[in-house]
N, CA, C and O atoms as a Tinker XYZ file with bonds, in Angstrom:
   364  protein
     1  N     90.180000   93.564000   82.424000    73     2
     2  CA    89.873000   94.857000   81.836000    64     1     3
     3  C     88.942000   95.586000   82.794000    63     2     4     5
     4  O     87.901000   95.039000   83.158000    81     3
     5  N     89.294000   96.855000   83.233000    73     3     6
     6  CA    88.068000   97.544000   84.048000    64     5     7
     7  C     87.308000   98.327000   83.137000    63     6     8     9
     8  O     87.363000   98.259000   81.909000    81     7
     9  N     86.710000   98.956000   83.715000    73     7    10
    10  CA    85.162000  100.034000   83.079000    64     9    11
    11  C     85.697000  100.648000   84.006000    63    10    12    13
    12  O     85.750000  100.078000   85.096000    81    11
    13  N     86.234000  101.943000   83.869000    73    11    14
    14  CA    86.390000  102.471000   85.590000    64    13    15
    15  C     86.717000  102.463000   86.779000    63    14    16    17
    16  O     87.911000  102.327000   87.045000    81    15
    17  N     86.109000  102.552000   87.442000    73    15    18
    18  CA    86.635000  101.672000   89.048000    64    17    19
    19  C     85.537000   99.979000   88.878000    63    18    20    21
    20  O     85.491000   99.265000   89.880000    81    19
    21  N     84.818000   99.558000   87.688000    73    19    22
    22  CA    84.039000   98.445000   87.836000    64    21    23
    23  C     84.825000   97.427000   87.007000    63    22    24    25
    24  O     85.526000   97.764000   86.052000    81    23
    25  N     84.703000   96.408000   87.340000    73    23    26
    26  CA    85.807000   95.159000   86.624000    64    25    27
    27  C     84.806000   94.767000   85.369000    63    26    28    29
    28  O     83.670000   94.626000   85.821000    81    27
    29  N     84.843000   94.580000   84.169000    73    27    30
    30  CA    83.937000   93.988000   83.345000    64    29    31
    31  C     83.790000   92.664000   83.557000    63    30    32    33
    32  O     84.865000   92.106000   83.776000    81    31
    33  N     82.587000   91.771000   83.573000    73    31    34
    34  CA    82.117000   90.366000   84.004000    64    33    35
    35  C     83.087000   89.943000   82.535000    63    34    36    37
    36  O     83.390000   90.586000   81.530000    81    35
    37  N     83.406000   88.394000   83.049000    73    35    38
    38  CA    83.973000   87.663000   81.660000    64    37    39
    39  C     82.871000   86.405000   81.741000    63    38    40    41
    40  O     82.312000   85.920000   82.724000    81    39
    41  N     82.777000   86.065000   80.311000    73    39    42
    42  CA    82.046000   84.483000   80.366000    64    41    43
    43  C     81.933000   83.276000   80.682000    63    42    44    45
    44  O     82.716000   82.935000   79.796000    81    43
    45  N     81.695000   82.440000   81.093000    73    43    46
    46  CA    81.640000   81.081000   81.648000    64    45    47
    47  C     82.835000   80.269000   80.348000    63    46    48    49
    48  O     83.744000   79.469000   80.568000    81    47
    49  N     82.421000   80.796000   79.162000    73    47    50
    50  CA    83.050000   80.098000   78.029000    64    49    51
    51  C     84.540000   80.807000   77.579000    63    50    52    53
    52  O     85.235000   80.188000   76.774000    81    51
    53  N     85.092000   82.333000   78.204000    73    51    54
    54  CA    86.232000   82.876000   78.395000    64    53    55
    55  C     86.821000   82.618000   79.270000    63    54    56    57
    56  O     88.006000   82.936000   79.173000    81    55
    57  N     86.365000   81.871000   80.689000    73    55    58
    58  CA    86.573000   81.175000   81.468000    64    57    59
    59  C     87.622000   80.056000   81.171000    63    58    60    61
    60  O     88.836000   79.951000   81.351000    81    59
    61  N     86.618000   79.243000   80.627000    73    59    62
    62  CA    86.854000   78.140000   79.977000    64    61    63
    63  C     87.766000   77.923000   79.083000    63    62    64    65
    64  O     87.939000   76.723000   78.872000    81    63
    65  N     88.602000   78.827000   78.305000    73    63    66
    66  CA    89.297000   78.864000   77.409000    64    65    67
    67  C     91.167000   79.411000   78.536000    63    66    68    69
    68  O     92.277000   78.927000   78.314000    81    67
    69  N     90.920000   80.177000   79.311000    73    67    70
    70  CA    91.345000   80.747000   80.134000    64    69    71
    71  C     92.065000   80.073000   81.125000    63    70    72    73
    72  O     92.939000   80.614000   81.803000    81    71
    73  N     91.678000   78.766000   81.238000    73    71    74
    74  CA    91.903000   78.065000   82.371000    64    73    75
    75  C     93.266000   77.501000   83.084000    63    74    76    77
    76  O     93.842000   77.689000   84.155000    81    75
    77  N     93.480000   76.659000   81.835000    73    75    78
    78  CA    95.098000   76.517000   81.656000    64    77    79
    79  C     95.982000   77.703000   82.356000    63    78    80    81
    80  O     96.598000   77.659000   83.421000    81    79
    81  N     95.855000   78.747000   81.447000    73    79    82
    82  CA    96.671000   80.193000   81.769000    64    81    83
    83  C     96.331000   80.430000   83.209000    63    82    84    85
    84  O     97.265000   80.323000   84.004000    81    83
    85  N     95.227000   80.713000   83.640000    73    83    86
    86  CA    95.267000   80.860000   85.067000    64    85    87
    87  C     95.791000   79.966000   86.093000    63    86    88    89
    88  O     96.274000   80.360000   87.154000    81    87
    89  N     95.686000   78.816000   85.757000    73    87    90
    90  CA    95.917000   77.725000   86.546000    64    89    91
    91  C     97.757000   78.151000   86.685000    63    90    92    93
    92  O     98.376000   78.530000   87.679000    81    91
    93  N     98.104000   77.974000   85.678000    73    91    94
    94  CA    99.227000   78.286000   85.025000    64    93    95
    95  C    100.547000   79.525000   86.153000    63    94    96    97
    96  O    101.674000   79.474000   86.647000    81    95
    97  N     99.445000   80.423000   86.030000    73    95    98
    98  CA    99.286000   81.935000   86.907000    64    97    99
    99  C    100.310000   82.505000   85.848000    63    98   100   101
   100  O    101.436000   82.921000   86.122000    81    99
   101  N     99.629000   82.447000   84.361000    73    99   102
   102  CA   100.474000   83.329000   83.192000    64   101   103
   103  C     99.502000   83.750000   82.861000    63   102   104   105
   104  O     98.874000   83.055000   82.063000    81   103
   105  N     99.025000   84.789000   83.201000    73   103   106
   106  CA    97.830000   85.729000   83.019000    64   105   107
   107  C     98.200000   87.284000   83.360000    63   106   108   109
   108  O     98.982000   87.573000   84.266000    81   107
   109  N     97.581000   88.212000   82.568000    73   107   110
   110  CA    97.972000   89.670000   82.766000    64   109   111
   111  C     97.026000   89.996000   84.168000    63   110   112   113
   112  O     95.885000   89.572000   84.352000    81   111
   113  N     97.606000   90.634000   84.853000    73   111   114
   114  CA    96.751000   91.189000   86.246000    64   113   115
   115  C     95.213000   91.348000   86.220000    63   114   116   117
   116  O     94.411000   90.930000   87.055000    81   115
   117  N     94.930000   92.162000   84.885000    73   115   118
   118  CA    93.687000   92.405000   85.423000    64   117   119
   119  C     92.869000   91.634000   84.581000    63   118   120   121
   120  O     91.725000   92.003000   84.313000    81   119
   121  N     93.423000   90.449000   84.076000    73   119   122
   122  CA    92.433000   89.207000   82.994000    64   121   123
   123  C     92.941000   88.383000   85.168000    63   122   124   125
   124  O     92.342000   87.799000   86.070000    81   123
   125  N     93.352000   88.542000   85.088000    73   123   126
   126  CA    93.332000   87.446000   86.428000    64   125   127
   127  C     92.445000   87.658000   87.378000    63   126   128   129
   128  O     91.924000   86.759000   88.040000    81   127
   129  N     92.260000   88.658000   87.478000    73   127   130
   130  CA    91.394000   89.650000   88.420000    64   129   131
   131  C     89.765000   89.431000   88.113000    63   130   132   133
   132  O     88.860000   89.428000   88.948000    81   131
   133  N     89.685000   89.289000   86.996000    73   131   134
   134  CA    88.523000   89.406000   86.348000    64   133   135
   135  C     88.157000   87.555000   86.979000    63   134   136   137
   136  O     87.326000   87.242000   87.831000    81   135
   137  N     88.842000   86.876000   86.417000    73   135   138
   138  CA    88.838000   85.623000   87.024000    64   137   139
   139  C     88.696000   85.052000   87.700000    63   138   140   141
   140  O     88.072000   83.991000   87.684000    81   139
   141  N     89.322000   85.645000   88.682000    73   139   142
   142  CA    88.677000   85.420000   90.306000    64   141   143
   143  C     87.715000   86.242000   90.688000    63   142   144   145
   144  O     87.336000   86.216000   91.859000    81   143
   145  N     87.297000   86.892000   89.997000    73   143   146
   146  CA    85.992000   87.545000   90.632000    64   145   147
   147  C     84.954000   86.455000   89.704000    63   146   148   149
   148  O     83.796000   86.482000   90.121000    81   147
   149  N     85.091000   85.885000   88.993000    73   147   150
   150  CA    84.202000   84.984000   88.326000    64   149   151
   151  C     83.814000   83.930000   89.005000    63   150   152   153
   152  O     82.713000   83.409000   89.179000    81   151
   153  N     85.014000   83.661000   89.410000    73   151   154
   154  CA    85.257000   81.953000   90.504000    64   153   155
   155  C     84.248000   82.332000   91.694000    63   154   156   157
   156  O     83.552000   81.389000   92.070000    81   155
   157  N     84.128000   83.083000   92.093000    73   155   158
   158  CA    83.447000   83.747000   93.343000    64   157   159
   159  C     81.867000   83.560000   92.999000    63   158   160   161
   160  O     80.988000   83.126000   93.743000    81   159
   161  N     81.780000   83.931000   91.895000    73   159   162
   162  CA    80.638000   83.862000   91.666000    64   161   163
   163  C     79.881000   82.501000   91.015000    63   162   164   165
   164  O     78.658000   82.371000   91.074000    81   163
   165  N     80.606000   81.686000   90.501000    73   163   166
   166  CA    79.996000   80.520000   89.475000    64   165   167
   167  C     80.303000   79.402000   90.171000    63   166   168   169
   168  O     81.523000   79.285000   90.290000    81   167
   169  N     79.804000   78.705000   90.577000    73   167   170
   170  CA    80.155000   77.480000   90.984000    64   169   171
   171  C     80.385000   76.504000   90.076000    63   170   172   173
   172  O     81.171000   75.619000   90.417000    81   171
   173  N     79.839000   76.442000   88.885000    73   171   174
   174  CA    80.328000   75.565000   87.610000    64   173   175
   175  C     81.868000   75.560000   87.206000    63   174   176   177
   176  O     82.625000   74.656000   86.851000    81   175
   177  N     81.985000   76.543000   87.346000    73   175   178
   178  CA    83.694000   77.161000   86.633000    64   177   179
   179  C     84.797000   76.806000   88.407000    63   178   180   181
   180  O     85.882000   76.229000   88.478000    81   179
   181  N     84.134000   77.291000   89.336000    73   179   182
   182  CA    84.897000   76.911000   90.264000    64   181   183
   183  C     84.998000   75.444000   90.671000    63   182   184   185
   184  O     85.807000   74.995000   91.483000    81   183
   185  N     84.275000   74.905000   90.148000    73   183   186
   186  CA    83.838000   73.403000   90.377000    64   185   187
   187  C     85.606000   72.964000   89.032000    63   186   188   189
   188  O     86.740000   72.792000   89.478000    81   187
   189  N     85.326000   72.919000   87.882000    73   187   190
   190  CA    86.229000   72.936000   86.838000    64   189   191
   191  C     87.703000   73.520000   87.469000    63   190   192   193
   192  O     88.741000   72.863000   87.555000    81   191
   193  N     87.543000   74.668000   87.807000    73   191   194
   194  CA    88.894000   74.856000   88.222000    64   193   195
   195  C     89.497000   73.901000   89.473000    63   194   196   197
   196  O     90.553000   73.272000   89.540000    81   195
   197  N     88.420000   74.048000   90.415000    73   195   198
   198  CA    89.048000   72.432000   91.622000    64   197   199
   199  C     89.653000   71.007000   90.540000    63   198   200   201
   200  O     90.728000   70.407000   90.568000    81   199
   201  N     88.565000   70.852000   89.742000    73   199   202
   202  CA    89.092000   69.659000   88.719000    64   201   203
   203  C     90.737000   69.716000   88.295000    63   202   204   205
   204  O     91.749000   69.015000   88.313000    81   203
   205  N     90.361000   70.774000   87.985000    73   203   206
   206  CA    91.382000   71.146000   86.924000    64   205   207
   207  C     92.756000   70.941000   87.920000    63   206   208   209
   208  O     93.586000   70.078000   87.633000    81   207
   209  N     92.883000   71.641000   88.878000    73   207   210
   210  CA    94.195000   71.543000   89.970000    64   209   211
   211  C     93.959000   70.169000   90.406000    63   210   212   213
   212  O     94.445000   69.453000   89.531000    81   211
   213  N     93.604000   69.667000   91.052000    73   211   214
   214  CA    93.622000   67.889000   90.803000    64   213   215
   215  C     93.945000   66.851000   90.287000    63   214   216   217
   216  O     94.355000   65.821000   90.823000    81   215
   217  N     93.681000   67.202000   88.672000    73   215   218
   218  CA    94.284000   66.548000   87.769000    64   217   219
   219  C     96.158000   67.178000   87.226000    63   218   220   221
   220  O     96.943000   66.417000   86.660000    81   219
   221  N     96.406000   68.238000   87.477000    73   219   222
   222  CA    97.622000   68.886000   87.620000    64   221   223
   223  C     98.315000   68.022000   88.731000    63   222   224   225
   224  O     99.261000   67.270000   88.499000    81   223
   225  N     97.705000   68.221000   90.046000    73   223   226
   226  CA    97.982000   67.379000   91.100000    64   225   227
   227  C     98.466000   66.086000   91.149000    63   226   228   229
   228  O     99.333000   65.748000   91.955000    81   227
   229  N     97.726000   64.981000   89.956000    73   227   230
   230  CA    97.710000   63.939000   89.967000    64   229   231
   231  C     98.850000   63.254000   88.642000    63   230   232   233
   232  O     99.286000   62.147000   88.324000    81   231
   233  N     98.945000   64.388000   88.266000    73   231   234
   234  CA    99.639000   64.133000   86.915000    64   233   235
   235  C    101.171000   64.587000   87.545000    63   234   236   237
   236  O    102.137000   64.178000   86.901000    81   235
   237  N    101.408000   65.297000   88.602000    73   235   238
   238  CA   102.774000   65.896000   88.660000    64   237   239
   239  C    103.321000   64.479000   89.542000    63   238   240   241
   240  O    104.508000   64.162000   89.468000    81   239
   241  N    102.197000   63.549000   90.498000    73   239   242
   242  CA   102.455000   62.617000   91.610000    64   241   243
   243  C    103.031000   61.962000   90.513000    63   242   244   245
   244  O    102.688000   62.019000   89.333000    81   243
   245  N    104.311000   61.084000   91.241000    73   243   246
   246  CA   104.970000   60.319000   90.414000    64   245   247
   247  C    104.131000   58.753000   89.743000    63   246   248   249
   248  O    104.445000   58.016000   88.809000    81   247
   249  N    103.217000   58.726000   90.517000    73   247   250
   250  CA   103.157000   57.440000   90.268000    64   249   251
   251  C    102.263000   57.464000   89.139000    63   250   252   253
   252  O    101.519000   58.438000   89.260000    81   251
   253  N    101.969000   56.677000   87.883000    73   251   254
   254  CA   101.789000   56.645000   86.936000    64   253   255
   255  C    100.492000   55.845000   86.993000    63   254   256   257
   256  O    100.390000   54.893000   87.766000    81   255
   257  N     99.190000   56.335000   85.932000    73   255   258
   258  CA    98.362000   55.810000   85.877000    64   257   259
   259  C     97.358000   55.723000   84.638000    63   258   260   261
   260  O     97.280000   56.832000   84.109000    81   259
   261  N     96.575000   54.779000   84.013000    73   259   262
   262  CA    95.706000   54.691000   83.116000    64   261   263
   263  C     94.668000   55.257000   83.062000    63   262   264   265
   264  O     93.979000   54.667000   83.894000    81   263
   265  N     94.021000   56.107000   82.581000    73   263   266
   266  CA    92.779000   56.325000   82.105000    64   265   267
   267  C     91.839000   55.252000   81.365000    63   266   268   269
   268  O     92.374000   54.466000   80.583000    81   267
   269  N     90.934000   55.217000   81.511000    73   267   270
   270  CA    90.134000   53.823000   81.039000    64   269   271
   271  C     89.338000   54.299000   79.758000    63   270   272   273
   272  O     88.795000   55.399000   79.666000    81   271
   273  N     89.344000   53.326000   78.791000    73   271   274
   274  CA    89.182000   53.536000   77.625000    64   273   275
   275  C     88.075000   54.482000   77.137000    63   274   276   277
   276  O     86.973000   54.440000   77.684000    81   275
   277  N     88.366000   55.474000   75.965000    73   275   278
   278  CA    87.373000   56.158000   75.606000    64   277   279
   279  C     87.267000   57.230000   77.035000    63   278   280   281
   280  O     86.139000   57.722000   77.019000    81   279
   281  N     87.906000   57.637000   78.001000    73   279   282
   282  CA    88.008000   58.639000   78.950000    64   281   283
   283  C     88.434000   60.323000   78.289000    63   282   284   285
   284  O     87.909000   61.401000   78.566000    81   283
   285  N     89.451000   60.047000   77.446000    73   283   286
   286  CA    89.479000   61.377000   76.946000    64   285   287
   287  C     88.696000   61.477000   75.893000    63   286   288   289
   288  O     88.954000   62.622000   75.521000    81   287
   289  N     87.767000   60.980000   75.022000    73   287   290
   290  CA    86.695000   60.932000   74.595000    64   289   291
   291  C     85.447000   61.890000   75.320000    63   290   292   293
   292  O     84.987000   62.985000   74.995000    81   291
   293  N     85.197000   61.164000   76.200000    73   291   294
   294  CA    84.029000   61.391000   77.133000    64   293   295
   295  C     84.419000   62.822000   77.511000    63   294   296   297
   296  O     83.951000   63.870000   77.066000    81   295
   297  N     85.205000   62.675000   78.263000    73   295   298
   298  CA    85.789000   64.387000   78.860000    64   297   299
   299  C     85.852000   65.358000   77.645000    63   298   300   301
   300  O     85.202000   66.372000   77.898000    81   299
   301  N     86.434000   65.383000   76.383000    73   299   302
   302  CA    86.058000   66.602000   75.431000    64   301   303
   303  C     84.521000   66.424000   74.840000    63   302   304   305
   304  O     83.968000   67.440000   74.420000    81   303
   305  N     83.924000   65.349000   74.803000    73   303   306
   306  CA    82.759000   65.823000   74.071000    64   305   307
   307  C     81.823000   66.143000   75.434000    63   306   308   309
   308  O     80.655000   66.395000   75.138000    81   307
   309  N     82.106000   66.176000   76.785000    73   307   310
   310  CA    81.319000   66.968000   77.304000    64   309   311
   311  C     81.378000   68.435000   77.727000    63   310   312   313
   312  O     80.538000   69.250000   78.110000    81   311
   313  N     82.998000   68.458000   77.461000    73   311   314
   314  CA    83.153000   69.551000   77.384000    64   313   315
   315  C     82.675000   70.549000   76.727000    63   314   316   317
   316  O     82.173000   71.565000   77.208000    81   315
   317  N     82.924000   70.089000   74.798000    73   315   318
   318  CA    82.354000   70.641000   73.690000    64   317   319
   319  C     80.744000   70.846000   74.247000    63   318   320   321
   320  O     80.473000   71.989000   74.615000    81   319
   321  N     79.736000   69.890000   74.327000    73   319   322
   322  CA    78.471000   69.975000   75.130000    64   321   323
   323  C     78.067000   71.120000   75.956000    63   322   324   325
   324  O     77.006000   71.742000   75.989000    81   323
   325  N     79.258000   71.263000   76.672000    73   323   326
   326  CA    78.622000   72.294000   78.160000    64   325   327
   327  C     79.240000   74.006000   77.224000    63   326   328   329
   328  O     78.578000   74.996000   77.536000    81   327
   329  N     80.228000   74.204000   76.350000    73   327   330
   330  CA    80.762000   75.177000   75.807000    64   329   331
   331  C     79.240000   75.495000   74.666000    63   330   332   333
   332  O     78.586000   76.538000   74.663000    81   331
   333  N     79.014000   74.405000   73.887000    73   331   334
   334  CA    77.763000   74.353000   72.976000    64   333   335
   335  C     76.174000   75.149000   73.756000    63   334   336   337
   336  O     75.315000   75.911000   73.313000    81   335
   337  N     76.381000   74.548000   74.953000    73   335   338
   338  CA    74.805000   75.166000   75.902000    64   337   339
   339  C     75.204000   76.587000   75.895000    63   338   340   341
   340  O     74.359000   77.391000   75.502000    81   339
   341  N     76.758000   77.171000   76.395000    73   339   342
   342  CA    77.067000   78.709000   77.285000    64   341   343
   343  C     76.873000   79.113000   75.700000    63   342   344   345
   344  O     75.800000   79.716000   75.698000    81   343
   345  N     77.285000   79.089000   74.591000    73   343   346
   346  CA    76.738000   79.749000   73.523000    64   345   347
   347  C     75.002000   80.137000   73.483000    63   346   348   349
   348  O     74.323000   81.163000   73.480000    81   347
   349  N     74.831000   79.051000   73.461000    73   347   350
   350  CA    73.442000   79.065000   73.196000    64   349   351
   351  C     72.580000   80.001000   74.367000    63   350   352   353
   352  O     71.700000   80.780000   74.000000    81   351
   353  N     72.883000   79.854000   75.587000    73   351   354
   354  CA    72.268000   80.681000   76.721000    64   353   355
   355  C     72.734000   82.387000   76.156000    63   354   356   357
   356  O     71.951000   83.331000   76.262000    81   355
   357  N     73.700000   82.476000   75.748000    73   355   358
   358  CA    74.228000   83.805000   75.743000    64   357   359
   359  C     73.926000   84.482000   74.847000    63   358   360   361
   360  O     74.034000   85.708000   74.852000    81   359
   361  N     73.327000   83.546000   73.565000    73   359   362
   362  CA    73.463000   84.432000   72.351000    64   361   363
   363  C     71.785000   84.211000   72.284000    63   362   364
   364  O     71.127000   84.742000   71.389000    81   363
């Protein structure tokens, strides 16, 4: 979305919700836009998005592999955690 000729900032936690879709590259132009001007700026979210293509990466390689117990556990409740803080900083 612009303001004008200025791009409106999006959130660490619209980001975050966002991710998939971008990764994806099924995003409207200027929600994408907005996105990468975010990545530029946050190293948290650009950090997540490297993750994020990695595990895409690793999941498309044929060869098949385990996650070790309680792993997708760990990964959403820190997720929920770090989404729980960007509320809290923002509001």
């Amino acid at each position: 979305m612009r303001d004008g000729n200025m791009i409106v900032e999006i959130s660490c936690f619209e980001v975050w919700k966002r991710l998939s879709e971008y990764v994806d590259d099924d995003l409207p132009p200027d929600l994408k836009i907005r996105l990468r001007d975010h990545f530029a700026r946050c190293q948290h979210c650009t950090a997540l998005l490297d993750g994020t293509r990695n595990v895409v990466a690793l999941i498309g390689d044929e060869q098949a592999f385990d996650l070790p117990s309680g792993a997708g556990q760990r990964i959403t409740s820190a997720l929920e955690r770090r989404i729980a803080e960007d509320r809290e900083t923002a509001g």
